[in-house]
CHARMM internal coordinates of N, CA and C (Angstrom, degrees):
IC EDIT
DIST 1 N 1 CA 1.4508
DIST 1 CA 1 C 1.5270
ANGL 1 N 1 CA 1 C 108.45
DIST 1 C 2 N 1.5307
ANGL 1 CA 1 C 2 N 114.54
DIHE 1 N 1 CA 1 C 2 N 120.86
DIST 2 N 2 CA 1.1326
ANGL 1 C 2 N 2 CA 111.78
DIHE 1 CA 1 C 2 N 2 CA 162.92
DIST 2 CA 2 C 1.5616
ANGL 2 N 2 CA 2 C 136.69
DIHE 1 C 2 N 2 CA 2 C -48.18
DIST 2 C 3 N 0.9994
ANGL 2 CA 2 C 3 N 152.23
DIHE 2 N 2 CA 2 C 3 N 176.20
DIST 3 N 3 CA 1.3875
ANGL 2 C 3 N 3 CA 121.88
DIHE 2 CA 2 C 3 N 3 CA -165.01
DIST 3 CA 3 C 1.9032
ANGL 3 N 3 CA 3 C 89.95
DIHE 2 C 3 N 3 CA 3 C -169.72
DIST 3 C 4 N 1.3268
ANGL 3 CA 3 C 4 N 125.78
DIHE 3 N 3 CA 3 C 4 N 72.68
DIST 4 N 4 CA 1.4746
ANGL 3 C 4 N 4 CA 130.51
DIHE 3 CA 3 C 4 N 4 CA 149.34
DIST 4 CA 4 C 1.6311
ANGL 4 N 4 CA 4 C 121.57
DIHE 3 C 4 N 4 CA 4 C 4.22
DIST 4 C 5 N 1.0378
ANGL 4 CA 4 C 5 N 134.57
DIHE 4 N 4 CA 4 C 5 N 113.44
DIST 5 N 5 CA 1.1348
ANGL 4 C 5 N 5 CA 128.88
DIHE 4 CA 4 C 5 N 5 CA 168.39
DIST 5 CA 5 C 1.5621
ANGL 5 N 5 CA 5 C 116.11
DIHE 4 C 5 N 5 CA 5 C -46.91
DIST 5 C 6 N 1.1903
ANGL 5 CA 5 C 6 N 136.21
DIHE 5 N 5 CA 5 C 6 N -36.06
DIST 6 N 6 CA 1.2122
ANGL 5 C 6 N 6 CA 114.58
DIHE 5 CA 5 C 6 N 6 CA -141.26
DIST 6 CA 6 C 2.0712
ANGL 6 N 6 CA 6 C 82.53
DIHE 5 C 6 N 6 CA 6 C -136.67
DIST 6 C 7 N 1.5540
ANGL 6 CA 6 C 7 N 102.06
DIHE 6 N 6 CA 6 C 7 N 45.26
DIST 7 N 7 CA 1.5198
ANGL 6 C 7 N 7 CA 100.93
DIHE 6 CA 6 C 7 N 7 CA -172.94
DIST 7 CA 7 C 1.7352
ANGL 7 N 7 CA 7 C 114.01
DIHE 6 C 7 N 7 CA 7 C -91.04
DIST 7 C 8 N 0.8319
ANGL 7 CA 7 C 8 N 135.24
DIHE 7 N 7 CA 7 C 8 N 158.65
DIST 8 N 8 CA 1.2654
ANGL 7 C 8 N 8 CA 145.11
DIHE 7 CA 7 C 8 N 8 CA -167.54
DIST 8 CA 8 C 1.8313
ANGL 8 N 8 CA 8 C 93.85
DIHE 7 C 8 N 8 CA 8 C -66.45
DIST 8 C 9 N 1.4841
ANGL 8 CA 8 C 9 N 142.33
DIHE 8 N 8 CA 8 C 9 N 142.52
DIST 9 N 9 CA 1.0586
ANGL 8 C 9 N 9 CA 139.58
DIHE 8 CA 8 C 9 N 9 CA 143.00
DIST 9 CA 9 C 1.4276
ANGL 9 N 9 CA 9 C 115.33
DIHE 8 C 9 N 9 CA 9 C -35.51
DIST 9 C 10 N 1.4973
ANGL 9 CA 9 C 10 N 124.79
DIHE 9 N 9 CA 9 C 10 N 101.04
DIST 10 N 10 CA 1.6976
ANGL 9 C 10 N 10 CA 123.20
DIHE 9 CA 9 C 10 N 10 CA 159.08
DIST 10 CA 10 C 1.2485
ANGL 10 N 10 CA 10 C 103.81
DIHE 9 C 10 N 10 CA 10 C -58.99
DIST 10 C 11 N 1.0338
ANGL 10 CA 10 C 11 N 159.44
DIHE 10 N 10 CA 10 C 11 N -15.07
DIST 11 N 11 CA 1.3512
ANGL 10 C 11 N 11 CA 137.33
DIHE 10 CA 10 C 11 N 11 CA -137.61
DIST 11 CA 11 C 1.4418
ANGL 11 N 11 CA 11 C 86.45
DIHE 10 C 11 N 11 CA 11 C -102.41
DIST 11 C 12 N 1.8792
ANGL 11 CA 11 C 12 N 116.70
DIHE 11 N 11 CA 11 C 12 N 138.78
DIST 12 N 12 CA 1.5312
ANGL 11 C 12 N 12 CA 137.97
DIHE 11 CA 11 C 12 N 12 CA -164.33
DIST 12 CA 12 C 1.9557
ANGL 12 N 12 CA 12 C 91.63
DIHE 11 C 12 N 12 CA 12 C -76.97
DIST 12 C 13 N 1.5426
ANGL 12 CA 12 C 13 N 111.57
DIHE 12 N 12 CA 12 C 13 N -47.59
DIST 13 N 13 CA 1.4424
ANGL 12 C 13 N 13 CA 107.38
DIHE 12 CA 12 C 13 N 13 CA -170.54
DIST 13 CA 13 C 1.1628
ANGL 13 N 13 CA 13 C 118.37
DIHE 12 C 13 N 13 CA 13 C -41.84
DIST 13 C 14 N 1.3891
ANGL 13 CA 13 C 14 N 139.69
DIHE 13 N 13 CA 13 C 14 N -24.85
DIST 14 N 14 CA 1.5226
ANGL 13 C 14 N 14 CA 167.24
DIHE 13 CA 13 C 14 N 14 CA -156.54
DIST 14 CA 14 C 1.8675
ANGL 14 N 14 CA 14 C 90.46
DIHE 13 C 14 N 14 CA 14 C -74.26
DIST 14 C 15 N 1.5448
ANGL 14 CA 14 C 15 N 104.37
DIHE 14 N 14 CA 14 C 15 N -67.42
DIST 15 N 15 CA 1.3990
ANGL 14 C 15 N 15 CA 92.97
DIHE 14 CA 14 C 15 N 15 CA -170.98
DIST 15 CA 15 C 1.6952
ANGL 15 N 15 CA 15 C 102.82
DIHE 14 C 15 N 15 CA 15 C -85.55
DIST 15 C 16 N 1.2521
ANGL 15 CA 15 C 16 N 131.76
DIHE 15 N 15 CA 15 C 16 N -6.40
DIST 16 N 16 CA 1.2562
ANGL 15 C 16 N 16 CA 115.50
DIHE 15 CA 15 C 16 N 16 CA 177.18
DIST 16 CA 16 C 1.8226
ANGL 16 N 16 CA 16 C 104.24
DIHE 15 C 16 N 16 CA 16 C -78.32
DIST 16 C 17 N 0.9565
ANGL 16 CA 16 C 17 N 135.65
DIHE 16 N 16 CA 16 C 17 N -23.98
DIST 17 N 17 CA 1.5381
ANGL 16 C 17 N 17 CA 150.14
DIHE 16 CA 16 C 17 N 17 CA -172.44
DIST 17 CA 17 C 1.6303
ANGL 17 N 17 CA 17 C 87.08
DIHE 16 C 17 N 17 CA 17 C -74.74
DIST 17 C 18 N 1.1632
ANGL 17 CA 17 C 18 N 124.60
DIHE 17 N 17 CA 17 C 18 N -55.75
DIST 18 N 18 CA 1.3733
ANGL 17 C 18 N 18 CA 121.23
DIHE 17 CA 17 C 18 N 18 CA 178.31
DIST 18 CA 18 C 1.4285
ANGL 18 N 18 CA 18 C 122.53
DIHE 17 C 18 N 18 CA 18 C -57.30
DIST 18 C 19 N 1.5822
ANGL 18 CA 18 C 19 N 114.57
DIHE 18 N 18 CA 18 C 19 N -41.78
DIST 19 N 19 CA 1.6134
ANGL 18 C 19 N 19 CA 102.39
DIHE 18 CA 18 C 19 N 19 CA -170.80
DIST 19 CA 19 C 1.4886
ANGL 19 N 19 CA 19 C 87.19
DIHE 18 C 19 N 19 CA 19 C -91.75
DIST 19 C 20 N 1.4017
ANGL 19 CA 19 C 20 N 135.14
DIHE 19 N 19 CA 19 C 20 N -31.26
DIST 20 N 20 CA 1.5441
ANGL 19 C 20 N 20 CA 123.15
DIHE 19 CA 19 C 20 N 20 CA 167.72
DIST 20 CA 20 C 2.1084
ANGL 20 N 20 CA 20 C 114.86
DIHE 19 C 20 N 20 CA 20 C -34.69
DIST 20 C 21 N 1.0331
ANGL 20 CA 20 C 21 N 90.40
DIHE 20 N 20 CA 20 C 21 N -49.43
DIST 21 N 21 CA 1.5052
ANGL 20 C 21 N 21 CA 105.00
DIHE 20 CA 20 C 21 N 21 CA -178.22
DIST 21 CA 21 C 1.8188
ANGL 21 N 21 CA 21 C 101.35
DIHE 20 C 21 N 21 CA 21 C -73.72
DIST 21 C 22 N 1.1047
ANGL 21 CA 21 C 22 N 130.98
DIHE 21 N 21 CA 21 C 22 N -58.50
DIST 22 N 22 CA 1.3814
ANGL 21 C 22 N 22 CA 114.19
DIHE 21 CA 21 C 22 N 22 CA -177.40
DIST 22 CA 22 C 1.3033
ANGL 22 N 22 CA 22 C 100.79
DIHE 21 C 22 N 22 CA 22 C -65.64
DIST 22 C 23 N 1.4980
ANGL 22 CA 22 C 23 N 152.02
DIHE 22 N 22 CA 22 C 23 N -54.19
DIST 23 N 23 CA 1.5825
ANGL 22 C 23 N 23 CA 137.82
DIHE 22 CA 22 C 23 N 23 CA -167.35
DIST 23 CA 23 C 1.7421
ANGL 23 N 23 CA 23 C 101.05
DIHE 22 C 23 N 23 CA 23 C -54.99
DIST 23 C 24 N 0.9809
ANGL 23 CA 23 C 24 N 95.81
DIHE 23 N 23 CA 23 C 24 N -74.99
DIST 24 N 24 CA 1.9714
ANGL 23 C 24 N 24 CA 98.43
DIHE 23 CA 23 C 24 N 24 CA 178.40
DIST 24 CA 24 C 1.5397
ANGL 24 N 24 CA 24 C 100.28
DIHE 23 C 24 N 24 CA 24 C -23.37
DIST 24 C 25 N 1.3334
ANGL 24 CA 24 C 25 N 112.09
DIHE 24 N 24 CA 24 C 25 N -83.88
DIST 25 N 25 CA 1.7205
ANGL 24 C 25 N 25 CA 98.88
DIHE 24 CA 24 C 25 N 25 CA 171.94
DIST 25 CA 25 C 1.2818
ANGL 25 N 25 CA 25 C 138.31
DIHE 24 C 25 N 25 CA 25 C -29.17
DIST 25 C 26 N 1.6040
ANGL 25 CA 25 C 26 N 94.13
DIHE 25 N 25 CA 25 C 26 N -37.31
DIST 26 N 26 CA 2.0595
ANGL 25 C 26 N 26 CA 91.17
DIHE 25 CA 25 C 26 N 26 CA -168.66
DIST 26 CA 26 C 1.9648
ANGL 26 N 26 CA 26 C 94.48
DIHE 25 C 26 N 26 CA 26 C -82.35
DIST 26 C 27 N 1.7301
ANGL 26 CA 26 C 27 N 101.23
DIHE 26 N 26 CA 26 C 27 N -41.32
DIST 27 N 27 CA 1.4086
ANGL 26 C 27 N 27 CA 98.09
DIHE 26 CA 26 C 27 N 27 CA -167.84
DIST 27 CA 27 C 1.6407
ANGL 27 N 27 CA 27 C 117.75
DIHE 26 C 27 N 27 CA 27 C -82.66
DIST 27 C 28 N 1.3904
ANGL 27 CA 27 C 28 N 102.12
DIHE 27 N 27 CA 27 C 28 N -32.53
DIST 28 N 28 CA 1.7312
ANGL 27 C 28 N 28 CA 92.09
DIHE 27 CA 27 C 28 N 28 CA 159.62
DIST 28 CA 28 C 1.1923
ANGL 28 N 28 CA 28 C 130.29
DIHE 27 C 28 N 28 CA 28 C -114.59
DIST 28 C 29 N 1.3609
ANGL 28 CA 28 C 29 N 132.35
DIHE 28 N 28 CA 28 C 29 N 71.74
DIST 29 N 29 CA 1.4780
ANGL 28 C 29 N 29 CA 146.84
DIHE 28 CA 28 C 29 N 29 CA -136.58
DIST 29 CA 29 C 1.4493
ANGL 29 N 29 CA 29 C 100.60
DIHE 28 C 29 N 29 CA 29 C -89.03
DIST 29 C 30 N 1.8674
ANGL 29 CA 29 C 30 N 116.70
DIHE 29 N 29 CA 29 C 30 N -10.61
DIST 30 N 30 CA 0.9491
ANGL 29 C 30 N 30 CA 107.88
DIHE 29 CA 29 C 30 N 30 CA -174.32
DIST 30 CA 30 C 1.8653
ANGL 30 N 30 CA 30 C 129.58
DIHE 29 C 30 N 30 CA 30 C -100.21
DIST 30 C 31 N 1.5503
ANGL 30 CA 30 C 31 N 94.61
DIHE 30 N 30 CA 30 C 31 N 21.59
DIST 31 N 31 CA 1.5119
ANGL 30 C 31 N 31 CA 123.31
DIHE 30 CA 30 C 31 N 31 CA -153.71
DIST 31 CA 31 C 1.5942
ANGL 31 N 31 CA 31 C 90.07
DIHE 30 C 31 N 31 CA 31 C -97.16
DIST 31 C 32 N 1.2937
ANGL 31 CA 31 C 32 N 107.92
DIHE 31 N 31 CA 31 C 32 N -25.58
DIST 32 N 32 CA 1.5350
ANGL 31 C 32 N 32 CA 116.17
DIHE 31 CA 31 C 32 N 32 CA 178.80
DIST 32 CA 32 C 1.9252
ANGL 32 N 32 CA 32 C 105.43
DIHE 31 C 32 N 32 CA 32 C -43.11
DIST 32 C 33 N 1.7618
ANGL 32 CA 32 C 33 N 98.89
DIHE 32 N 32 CA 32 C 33 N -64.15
DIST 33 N 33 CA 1.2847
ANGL 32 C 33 N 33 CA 120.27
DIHE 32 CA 32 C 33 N 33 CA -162.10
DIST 33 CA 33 C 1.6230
ANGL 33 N 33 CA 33 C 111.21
DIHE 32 C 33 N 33 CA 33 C -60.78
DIST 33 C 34 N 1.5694
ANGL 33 CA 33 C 34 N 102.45
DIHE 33 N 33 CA 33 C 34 N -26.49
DIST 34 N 34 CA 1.4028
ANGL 33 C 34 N 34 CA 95.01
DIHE 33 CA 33 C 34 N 34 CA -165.07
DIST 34 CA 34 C 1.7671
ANGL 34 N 34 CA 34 C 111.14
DIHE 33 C 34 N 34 CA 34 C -69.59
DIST 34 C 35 N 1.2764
ANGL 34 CA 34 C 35 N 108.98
DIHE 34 N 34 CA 34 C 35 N 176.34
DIST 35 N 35 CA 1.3489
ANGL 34 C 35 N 35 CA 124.48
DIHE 34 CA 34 C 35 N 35 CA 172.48
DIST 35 CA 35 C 1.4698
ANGL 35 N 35 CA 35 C 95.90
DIHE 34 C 35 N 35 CA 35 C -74.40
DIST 35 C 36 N 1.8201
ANGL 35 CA 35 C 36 N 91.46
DIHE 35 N 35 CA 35 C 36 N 160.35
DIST 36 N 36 CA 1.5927
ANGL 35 C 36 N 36 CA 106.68
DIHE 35 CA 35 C 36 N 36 CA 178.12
DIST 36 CA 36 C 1.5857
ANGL 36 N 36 CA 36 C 99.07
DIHE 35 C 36 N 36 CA 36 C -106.61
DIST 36 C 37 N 1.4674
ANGL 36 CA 36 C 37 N 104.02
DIHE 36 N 36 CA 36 C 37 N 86.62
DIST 37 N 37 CA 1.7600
ANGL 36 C 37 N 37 CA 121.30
DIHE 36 CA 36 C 37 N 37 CA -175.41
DIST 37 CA 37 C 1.7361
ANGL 37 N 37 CA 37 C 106.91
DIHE 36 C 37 N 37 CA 37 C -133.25
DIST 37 C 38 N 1.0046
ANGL 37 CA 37 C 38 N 99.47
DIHE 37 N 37 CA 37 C 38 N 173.12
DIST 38 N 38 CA 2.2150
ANGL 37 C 38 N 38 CA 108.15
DIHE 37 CA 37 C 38 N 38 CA 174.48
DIST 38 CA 38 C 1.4143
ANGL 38 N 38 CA 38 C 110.77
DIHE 37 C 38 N 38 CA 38 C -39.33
DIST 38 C 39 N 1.5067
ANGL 38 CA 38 C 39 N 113.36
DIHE 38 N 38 CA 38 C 39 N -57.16
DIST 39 N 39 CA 1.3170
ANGL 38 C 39 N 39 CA 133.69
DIHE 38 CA 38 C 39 N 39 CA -162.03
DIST 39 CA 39 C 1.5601
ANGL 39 N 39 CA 39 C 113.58
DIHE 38 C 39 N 39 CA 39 C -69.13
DIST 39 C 40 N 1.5392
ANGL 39 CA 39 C 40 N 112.37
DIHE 39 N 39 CA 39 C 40 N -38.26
DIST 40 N 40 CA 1.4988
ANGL 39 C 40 N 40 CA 122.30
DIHE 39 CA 39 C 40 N 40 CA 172.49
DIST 40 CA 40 C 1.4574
ANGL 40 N 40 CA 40 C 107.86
DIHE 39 C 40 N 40 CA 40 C -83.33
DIST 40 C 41 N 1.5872
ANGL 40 CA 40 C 41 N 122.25
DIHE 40 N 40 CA 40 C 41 N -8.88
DIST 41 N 41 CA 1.4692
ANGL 40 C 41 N 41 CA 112.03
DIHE 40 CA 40 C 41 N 41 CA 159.26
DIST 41 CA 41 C 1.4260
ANGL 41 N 41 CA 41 C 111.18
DIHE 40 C 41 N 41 CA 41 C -66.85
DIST 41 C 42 N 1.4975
ANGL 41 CA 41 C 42 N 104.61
DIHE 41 N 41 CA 41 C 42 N -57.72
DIST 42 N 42 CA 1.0762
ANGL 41 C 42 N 42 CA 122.68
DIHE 41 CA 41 C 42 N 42 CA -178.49
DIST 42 CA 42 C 1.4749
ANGL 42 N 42 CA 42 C 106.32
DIHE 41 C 42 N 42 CA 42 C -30.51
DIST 42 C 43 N 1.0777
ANGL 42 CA 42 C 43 N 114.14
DIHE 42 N 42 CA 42 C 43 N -80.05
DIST 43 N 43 CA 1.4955
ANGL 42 C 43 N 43 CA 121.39
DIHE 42 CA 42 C 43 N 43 CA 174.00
DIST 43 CA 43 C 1.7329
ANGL 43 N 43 CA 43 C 131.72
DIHE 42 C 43 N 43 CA 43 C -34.17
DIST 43 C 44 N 1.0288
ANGL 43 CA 43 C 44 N 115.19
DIHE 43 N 43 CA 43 C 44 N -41.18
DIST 44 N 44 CA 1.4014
ANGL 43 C 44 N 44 CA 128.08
DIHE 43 CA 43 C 44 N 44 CA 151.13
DIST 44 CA 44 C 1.1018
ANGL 44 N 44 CA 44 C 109.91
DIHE 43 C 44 N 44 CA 44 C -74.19
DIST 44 C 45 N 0.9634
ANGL 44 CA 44 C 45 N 160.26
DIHE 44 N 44 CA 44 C 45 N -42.94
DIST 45 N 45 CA 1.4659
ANGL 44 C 45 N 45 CA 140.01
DIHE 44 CA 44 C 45 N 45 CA -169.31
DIST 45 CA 45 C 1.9652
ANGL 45 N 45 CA 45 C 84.31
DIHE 44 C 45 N 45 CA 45 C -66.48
DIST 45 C 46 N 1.5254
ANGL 45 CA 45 C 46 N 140.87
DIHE 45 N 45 CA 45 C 46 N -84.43
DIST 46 N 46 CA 1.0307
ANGL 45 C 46 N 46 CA 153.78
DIHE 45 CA 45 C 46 N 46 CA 174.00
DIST 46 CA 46 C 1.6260
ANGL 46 N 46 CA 46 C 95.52
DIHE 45 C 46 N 46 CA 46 C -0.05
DIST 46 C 47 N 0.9401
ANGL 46 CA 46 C 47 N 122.29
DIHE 46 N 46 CA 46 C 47 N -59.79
DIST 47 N 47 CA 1.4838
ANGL 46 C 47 N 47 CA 143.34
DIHE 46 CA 46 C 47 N 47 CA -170.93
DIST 47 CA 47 C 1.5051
ANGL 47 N 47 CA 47 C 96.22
DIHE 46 C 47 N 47 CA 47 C -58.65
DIST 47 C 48 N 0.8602
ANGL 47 CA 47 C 48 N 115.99
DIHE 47 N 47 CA 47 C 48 N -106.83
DIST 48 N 48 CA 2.1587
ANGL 47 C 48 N 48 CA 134.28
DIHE 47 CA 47 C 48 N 48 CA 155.82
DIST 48 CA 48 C 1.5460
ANGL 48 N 48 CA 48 C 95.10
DIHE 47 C 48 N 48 CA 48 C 13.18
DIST 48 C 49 N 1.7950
ANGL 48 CA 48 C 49 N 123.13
DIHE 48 N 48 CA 48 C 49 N -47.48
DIST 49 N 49 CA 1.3587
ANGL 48 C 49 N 49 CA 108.48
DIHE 48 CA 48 C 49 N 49 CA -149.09
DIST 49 CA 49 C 1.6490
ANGL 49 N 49 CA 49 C 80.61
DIHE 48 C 49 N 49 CA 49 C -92.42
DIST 49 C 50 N 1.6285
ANGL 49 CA 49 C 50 N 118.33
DIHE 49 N 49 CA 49 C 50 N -47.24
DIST 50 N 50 CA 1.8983
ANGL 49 C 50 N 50 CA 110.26
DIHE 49 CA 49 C 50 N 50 CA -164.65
DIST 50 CA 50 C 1.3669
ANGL 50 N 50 CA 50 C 98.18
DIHE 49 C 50 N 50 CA 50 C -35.82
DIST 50 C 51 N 1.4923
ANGL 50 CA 50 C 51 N 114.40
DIHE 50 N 50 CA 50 C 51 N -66.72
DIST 51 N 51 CA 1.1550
ANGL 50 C 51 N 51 CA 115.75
DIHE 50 CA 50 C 51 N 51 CA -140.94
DIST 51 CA 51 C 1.4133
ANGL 51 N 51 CA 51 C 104.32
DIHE 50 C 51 N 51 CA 51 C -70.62
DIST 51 C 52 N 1.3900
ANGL 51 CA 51 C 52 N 134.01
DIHE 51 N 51 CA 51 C 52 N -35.54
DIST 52 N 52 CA 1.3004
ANGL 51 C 52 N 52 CA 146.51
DIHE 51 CA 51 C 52 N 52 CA 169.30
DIST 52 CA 52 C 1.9261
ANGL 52 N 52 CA 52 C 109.91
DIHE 51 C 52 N 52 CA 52 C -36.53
DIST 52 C 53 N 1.4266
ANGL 52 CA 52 C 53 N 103.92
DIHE 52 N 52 CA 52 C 53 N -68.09
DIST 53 N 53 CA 1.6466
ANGL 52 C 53 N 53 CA 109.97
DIHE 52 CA 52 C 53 N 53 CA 166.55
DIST 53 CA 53 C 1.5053
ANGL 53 N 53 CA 53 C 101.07
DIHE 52 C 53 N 53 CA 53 C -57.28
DIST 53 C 54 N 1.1527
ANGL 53 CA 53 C 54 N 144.06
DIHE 53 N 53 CA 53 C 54 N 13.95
DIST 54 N 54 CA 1.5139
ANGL 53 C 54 N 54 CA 118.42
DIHE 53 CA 53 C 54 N 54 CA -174.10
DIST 54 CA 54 C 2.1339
ANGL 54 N 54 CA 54 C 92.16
DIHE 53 C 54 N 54 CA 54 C -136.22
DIST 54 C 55 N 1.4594
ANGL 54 CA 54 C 55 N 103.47
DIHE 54 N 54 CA 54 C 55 N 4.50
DIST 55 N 55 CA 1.2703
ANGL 54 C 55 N 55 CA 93.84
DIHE 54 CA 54 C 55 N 55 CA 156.84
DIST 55 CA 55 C 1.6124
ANGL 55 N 55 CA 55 C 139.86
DIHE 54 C 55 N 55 CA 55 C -50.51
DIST 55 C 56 N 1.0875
ANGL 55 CA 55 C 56 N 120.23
DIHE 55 N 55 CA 55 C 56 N 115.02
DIST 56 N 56 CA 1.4993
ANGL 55 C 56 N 56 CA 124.20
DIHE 55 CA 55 C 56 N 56 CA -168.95
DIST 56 CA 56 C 1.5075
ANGL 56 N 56 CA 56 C 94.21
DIHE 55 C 56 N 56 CA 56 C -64.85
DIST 56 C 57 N 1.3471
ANGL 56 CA 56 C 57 N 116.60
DIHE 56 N 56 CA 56 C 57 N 124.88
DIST 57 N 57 CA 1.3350
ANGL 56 C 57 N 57 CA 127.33
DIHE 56 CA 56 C 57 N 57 CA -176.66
DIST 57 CA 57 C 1.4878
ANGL 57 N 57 CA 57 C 96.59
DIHE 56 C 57 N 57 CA 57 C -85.36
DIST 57 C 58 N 1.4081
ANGL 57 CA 57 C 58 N 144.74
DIHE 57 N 57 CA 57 C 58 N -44.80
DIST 58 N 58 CA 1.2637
ANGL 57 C 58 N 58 CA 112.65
DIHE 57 CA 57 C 58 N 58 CA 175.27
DIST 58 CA 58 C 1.6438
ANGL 58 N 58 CA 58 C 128.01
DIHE 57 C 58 N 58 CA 58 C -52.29
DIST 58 C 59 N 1.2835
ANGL 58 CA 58 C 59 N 96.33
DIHE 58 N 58 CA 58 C 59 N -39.86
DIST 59 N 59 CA 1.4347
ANGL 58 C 59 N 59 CA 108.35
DIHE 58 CA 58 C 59 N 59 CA 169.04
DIST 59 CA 59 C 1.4839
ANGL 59 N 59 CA 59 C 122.93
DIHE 58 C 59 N 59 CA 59 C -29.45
DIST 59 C 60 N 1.8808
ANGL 59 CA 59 C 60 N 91.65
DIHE 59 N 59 CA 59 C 60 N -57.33
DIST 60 N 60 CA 1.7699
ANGL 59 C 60 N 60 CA 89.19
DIHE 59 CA 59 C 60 N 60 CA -173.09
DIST 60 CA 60 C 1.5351
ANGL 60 N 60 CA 60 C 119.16
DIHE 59 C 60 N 60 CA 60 C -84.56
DIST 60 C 61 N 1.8693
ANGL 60 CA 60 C 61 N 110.69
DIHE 60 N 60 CA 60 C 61 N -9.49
DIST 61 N 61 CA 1.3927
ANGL 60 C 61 N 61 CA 99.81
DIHE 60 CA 60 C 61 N 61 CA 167.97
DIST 61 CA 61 C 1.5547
ANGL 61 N 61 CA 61 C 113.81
DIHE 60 C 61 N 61 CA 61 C -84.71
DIST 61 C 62 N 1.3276
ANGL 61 CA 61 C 62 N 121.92
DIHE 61 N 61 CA 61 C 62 N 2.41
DIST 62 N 62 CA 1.0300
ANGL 61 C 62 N 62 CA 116.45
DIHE 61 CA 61 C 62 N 62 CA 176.79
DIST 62 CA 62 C 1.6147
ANGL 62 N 62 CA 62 C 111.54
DIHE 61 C 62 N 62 CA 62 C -66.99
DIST 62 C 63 N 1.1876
ANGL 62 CA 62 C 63 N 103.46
DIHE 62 N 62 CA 62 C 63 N -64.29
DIST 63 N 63 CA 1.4364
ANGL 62 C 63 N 63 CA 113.53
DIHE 62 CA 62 C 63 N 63 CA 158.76
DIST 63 CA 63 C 1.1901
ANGL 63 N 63 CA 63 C 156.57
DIHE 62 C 63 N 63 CA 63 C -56.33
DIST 63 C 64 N 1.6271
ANGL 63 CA 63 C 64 N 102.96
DIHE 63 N 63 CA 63 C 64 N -6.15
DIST 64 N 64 CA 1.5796
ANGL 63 C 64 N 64 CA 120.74
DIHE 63 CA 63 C 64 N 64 CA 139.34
DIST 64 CA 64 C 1.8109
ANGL 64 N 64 CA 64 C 131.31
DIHE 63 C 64 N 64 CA 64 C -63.86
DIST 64 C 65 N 1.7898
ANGL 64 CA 64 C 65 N 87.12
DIHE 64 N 64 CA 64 C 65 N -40.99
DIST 65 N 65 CA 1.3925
ANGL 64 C 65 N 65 CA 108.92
DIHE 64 CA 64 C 65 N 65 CA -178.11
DIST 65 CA 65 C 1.9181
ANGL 65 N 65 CA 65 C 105.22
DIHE 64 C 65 N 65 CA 65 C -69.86
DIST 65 C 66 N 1.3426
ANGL 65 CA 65 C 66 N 95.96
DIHE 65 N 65 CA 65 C 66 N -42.37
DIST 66 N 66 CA 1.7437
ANGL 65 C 66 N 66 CA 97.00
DIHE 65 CA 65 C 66 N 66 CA 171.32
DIST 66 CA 66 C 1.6297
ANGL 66 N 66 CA 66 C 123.66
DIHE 65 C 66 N 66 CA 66 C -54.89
DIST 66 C 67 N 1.1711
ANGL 66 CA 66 C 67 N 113.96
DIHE 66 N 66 CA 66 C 67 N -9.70
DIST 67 N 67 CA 1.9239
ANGL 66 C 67 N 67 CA 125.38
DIHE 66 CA 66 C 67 N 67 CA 164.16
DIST 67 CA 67 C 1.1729
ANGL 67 N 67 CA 67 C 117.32
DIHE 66 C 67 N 67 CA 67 C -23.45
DIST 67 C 68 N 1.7958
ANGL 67 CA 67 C 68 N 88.95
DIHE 67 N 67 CA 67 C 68 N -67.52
DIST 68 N 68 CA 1.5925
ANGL 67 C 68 N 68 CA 108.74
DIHE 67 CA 67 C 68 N 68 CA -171.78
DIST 68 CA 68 C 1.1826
ANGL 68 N 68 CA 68 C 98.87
DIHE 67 C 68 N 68 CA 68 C -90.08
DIST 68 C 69 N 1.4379
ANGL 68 CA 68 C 69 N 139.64
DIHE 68 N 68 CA 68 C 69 N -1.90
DIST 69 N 69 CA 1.9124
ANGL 68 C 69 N 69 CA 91.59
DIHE 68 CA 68 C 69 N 69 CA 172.29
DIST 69 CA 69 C 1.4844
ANGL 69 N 69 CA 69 C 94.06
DIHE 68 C 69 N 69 CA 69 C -103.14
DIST 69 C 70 N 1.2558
ANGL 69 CA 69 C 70 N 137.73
DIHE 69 N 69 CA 69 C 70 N 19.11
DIST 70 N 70 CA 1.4055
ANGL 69 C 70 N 70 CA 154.07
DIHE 69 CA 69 C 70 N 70 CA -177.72
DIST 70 CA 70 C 1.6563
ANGL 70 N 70 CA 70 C 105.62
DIHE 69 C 70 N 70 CA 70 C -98.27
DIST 70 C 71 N 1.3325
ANGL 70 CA 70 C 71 N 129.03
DIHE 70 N 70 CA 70 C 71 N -34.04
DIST 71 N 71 CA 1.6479
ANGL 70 C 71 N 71 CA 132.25
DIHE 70 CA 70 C 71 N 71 CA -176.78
DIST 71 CA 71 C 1.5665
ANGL 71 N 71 CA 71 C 82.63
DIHE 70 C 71 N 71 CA 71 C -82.47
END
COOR INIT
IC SEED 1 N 1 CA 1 C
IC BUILD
């Protein structure tokens, strides 16, 4: 497959990194405030995993399956 210089990223992880990043925000809004120390890693990573297990699995095969009508 030819592959355009200036083509949009296919890769599905792109939008999962995105709704990962808006839930963390909406659901731990308070990760904003903390300091950038061990403990506020700590805390985000904790965050990263809820929301990660609480991925809607249709969701993400949807967006695997969206590849091909995207090539």
């Amino acid at each position: 497959m030819d592959w355009p210089a200036y083509l949009p990223d296919l890769n599905p992880i792109e939008n999962v990194w995105k709704i990962l990043k808006e839930d963390i925000t909406k659901e731990f809004s308070y990760l904003v405030d903390l300091l950038k120390n061990d403990a506020a890693k700590r805390e985000l990573i904790y965050a990263a995993i809820c929301v990660w297990e609480g991925l809607d699995e249709e969701m993400l095969n949807k967006l695997l399956l969206g590849i091909v009508k995207r090539l």
